[in-house]
C-alpha positions as CSV (number, residue, x, y, z in Angstrom):
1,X,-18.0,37.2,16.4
2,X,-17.3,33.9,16.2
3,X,-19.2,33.3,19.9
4,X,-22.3,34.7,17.9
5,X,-21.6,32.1,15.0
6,X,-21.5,29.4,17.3
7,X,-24.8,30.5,19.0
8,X,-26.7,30.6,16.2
9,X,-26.0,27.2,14.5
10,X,-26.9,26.1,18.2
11,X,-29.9,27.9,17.8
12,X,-30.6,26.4,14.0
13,X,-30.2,22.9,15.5
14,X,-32.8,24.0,18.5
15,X,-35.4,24.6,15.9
16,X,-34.5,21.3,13.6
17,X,-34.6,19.7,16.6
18,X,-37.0,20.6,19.1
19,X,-35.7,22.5,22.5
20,X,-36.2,18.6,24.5
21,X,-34.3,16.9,21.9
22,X,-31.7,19.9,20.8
23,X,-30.8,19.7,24.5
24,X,-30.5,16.0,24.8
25,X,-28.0,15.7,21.2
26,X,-25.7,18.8,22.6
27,X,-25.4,17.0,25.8
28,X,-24.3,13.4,24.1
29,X,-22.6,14.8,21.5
30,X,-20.4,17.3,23.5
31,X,-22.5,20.4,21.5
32,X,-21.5,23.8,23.9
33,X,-21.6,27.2,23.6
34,X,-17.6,27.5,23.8
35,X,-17.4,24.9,21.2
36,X,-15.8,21.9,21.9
37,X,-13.0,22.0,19.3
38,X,-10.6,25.5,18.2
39,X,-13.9,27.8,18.6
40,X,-16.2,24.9,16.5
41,X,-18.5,22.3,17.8
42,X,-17.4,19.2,15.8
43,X,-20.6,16.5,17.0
44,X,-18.7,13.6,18.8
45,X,-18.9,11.0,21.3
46,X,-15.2,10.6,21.9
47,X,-15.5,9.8,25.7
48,X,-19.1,10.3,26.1
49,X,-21.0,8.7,28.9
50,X,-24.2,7.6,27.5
51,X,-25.6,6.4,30.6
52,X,-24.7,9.1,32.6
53,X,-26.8,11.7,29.9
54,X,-29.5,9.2,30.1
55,X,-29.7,9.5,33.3
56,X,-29.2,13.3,33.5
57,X,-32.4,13.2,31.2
58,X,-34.7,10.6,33.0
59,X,-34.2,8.5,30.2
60,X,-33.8,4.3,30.1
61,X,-30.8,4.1,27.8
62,X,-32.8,2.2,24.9
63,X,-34.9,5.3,24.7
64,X,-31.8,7.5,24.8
65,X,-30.6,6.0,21.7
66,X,-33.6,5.7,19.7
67,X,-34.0,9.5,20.8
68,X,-30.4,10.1,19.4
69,X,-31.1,7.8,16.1
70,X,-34.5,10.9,15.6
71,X,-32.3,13.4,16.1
72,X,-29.8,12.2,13.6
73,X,-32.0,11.6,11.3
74,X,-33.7,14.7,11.5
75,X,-30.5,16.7,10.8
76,X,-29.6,14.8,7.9
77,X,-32.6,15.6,6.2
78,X,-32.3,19.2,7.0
79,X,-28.3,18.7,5.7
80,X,-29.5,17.3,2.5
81,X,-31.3,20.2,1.4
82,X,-27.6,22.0,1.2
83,X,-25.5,22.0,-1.6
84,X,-23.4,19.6,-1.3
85,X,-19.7,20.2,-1.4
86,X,-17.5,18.8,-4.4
87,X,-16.9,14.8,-4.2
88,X,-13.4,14.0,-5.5
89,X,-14.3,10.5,-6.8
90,X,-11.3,9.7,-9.3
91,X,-9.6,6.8,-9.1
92,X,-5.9,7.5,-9.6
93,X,-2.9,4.5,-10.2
94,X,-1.1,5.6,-8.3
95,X,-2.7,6.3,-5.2
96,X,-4.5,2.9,-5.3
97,X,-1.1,1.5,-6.2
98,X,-0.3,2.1,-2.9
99,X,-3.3,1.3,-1.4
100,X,-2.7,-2.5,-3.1
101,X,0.6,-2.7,-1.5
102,X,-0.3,-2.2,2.4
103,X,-3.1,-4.0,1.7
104,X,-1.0,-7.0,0.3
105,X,1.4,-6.4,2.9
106,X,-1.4,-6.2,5.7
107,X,-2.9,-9.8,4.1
108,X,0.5,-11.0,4.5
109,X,1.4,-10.4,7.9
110,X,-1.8,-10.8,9.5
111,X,-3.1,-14.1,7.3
112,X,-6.0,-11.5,6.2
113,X,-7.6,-13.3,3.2
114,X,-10.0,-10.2,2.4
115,X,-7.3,-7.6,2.3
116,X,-5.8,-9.8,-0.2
117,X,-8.8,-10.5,-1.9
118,X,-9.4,-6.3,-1.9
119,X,-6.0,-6.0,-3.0
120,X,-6.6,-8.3,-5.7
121,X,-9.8,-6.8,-6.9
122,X,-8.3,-3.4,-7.3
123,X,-5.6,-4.5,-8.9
124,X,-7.4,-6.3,-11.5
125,X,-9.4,-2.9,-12.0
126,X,-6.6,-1.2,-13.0
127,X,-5.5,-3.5,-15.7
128,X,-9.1,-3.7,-16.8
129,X,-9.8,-0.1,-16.5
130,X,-6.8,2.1,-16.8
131,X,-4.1,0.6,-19.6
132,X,-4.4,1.3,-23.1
133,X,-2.2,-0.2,-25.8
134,X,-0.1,-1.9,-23.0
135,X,0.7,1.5,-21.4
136,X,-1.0,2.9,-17.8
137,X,-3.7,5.8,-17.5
138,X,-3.6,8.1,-14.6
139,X,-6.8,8.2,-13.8
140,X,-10.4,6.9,-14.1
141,X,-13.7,8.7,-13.4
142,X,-17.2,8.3,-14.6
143,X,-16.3,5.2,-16.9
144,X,-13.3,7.1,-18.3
145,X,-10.0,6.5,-18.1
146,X,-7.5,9.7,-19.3
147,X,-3.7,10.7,-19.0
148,X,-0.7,9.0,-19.8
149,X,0.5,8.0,-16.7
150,X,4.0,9.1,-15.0
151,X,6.2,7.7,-13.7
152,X,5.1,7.1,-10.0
153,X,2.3,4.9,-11.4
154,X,4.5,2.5,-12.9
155,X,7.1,2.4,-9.5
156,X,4.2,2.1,-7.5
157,X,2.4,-0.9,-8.9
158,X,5.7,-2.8,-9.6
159,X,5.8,-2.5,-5.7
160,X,2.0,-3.6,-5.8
161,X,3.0,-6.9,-7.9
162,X,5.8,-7.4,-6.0
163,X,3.8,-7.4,-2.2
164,X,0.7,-9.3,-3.8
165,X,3.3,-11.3,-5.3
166,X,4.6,-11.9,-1.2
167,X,1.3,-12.2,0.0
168,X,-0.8,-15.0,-2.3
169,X,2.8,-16.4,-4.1
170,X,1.0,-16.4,-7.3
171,X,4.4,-16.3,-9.8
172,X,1.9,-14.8,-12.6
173,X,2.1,-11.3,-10.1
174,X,6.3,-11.5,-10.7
175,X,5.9,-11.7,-14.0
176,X,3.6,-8.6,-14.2
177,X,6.1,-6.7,-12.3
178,X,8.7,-7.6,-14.9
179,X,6.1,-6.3,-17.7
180,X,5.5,-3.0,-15.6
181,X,9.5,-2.3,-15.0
182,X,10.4,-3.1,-18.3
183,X,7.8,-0.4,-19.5
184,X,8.8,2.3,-17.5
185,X,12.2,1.5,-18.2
186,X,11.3,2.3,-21.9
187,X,9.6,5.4,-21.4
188,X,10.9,7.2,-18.6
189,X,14.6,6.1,-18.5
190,X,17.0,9.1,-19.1
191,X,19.8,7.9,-21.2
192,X,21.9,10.6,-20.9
193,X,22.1,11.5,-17.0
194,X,20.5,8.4,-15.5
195,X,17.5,8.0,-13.7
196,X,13.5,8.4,-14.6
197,X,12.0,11.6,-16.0
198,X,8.4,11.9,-14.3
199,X,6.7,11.8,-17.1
200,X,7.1,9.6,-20.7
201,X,9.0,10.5,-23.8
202,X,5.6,10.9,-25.2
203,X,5.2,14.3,-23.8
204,X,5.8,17.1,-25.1
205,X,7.0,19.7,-21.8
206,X,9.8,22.0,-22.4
207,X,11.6,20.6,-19.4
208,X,11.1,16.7,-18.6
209,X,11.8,17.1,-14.6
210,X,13.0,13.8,-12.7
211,X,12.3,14.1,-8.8
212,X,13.9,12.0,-6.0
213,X,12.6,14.0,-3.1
214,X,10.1,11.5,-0.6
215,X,7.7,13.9,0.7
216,X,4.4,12.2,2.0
217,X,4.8,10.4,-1.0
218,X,8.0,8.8,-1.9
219,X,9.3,9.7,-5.3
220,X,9.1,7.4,-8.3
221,X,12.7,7.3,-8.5
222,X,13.2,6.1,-4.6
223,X,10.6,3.6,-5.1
224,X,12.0,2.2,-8.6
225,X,15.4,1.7,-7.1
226,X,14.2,-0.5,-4.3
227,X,11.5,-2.6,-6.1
228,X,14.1,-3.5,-9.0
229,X,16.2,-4.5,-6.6
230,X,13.7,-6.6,-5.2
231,X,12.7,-8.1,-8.6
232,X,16.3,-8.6,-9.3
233,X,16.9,-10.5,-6.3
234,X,13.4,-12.6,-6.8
235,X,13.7,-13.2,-10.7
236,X,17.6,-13.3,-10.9
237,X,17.6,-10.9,-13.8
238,X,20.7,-8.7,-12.7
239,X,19.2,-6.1,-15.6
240,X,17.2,-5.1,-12.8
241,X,20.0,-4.6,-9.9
242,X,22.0,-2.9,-12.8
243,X,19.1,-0.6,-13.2
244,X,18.5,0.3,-9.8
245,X,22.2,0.8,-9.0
246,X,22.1,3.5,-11.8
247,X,19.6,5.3,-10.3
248,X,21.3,5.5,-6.8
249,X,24.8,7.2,-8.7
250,X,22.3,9.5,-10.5
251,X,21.1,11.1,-7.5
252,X,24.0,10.2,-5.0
253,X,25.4,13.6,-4.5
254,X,22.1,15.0,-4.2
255,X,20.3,12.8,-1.9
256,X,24.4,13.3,0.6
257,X,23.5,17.1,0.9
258,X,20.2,16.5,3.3
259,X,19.8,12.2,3.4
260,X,16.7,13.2,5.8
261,X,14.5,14.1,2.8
262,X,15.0,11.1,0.6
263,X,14.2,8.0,3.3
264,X,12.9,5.7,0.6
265,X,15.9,6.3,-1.3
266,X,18.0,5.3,1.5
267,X,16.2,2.5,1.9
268,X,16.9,1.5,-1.3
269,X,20.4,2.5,-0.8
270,X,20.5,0.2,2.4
271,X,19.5,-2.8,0.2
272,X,21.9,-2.4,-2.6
273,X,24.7,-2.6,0.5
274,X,23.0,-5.2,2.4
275,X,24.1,-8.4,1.6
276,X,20.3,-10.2,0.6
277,X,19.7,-13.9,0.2
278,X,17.1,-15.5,-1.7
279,X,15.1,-18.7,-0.1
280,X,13.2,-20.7,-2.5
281,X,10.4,-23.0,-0.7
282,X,9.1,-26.3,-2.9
283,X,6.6,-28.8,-2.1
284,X,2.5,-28.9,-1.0
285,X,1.3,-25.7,0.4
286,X,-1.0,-27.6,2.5
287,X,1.6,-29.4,4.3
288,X,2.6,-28.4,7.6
289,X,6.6,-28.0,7.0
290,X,5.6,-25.3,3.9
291,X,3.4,-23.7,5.8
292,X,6.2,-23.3,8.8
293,X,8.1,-21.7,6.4
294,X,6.2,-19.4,4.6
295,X,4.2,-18.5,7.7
296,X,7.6,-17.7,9.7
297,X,8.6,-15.6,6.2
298,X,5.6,-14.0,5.7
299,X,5.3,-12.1,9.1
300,X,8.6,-11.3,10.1
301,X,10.1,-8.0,8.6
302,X,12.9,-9.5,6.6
303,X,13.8,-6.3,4.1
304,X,17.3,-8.7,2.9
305,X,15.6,-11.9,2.3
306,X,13.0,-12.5,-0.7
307,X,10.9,-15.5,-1.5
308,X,9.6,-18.1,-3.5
309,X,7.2,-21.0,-4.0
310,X,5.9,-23.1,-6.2
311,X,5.4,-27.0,-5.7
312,X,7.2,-28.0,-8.2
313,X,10.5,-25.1,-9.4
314,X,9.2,-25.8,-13.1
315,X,6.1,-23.5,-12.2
316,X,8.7,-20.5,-11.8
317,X,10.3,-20.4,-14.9
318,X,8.6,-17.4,-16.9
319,X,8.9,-15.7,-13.4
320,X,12.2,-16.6,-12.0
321,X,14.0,-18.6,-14.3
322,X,16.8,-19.6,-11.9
323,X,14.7,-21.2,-9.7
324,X,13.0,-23.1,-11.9
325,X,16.3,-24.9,-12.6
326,X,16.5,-26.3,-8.9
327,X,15.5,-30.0,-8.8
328,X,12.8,-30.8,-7.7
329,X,12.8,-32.7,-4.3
330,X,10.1,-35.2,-2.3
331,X,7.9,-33.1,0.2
332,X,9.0,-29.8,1.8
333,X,12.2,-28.3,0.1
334,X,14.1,-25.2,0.9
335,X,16.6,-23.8,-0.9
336,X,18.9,-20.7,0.4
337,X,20.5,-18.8,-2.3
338,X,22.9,-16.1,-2.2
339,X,24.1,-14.0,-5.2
340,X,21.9,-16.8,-7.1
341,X,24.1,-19.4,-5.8
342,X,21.7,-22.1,-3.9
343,X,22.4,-24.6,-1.1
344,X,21.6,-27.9,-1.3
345,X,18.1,-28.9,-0.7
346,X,16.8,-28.7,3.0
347,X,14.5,-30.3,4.9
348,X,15.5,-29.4,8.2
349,X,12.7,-26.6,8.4
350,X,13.0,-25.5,11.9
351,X,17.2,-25.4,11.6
352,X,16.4,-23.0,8.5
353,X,14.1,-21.1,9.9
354,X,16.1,-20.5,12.5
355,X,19.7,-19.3,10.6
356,X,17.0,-17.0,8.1
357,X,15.3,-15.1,10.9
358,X,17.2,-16.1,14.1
359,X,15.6,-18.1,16.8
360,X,12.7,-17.3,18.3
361,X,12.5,-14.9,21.9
């Protein structure tokens, strides 16, 4: 049955097509009678030999693909005269929360200005598009924004904030993180057990469930623990480590009975162990030592440091308020901090560098 099937969608594309050209697209694009994938013919040129076709066919291989373009063309046509299947064109927060984050984190790493720039641009969407009142939406379709949104949303953009905040060191991104936590601390905290309820206080369920499970999405509560901790540890509010440190004894016993299926909350629970430090970079972005710095922080994977810049530390002090009492120093500055206690000024970039993230191979 399924042989027959295959046969006559062949045989449909034969007469869309034309026997010279049907025979010409089956044999670029892997088309057979067997199928070429689990029974199905998926079209594909995944290791096709476009010369070799052409010159099975007697064809230069400019006409070959201007032949190929006609035949492509022709069967979109005939496609489009289908109903289409369902588009799922919402925009939710918390999916593109994500999305912000790699992207931030892919800017980062690879000195990518226009995954930053993307980053950016969705970001700003979602403040523009889906808050209301100062609270998130969940979603936005068709110039409407509806939902209160749970609790993922506001884990995952604090992690947005925080990895835009790594990537572009723009100190107004650490002080939207602060405004996100602070708000899900208000509406999903449970006062009682500990941790987050998934959705607000707002809503009116029967049961308010709390999930810690990471599943091809990491829970809200895994991901809350380890950006607060970050934010702690970057603002040197220890509200935020309090917080966090909460949520891991909330879950503990849980997460002991099968640690396989909470990974981000072991990663969270890694970091709260870890002893972290905190480097604080001053002076001219544009000079070569700051750049040193920050480039070598910026691309290695350093989960127990966090960052900051500004030129001058008064820049920081909505955002990080104890760095923004360090003094300010003549050119490139770093300051190493542990547990909020800081070094004295450095300018011996490459010896810093160097007891941070180890010498280089």
């Amino acid at each position: 049955m399924k042989y027959i099937r295959i046969l006559k969608k062949i045989q449909m594309m034969l007469e869309i097509l034309g026997p010279r050209q049907g025979r010409l697209f089956c044999a670029a694009y892997n088309i057979t009678e067997a199928g070429n994938f689990e029974g199905r013919n998926i079209p594909n040129l995944i290791g096709a030999d476009l010369k070799q076709v052409a010159n099975e066919h007697n064809l230069p291989p400019e006409q070959l693909l201007s032949e190929l373009e006609s035949c492509r063309q022709k069967l979109l046509q005939a496609r489009a005269k289908r109903t289409p299947p369902h588009k799922d064109d919402k925009i939710l927060t918390a999916w593109n929360a994500l999305m912000i984050a790699a992207q931030a984190m892919a800017a980062r790493v690879f000195h990518n200005e226009q995954y930053l720039h993307s980053a950016e641009k969705a970001y700003a969407f979602i403040e523009a598009e889906l808050t209301s009142g100062g609270r998130l939406l969940a979603r936005w379709r068709d110039g409407e924004a509806r939902y209160p949104a749970y609790l993922d949303d506001y884990a995952y953009l604090v992690w947005a904030c925080l990895e835009l905040y790594a990537a572009s060191l723009n100190p107004d991104y650490l002080v939207k993180a602060r405004t996100w936590a602070e708000a899900m601390d208000r509406l999903f905290w449970d006062r009682e057990g500990g941790g987050y309820f998934f959705a607000a206080d707002a809503e009116e369920l029967i049961v308010r469930p709390k999930e810690v499970y990471d599943g091809a999405m990491p829970s809200g509560n895994s991901v809350a623990a380890r950006e607060l901790l970050r934010l702690a540890r970057l603002t040197g509010a220890g509200e935020y480590e309090e917080r966090a440190r909460q949520i891991l004894a909330a879950f503990a016993s849980r997460v002991k009975e099968y640690p396989a299926g909470y990974t981000h909350f072991m990663q969270a629970a890694l970091q709260a162990l870890w002893p972290g430090k905190e480097v604080v970079v001053t002076g001219d972005a544009a000079a070569e030592d700051t750049q040193k710095i920050l480039g070598a922080l910026q691309q290695k994977f350093l989960p127990e440091v966090n960052w900051l810049w500004a030129r001058d530390p008064a820049a920081l002090a909505e955002a990080a308020p104890f760095a923004a009492a360090l003094p300010a120093q003549e050119g490139t500055c770093v300051y190493v901090c542990r547990n909020f206690a800081c070094s004295r000024p450095r300018t011996d970039i490459s010896t810093v560098i160097a007891e941070i993230i180890g010498p280089e191979p």
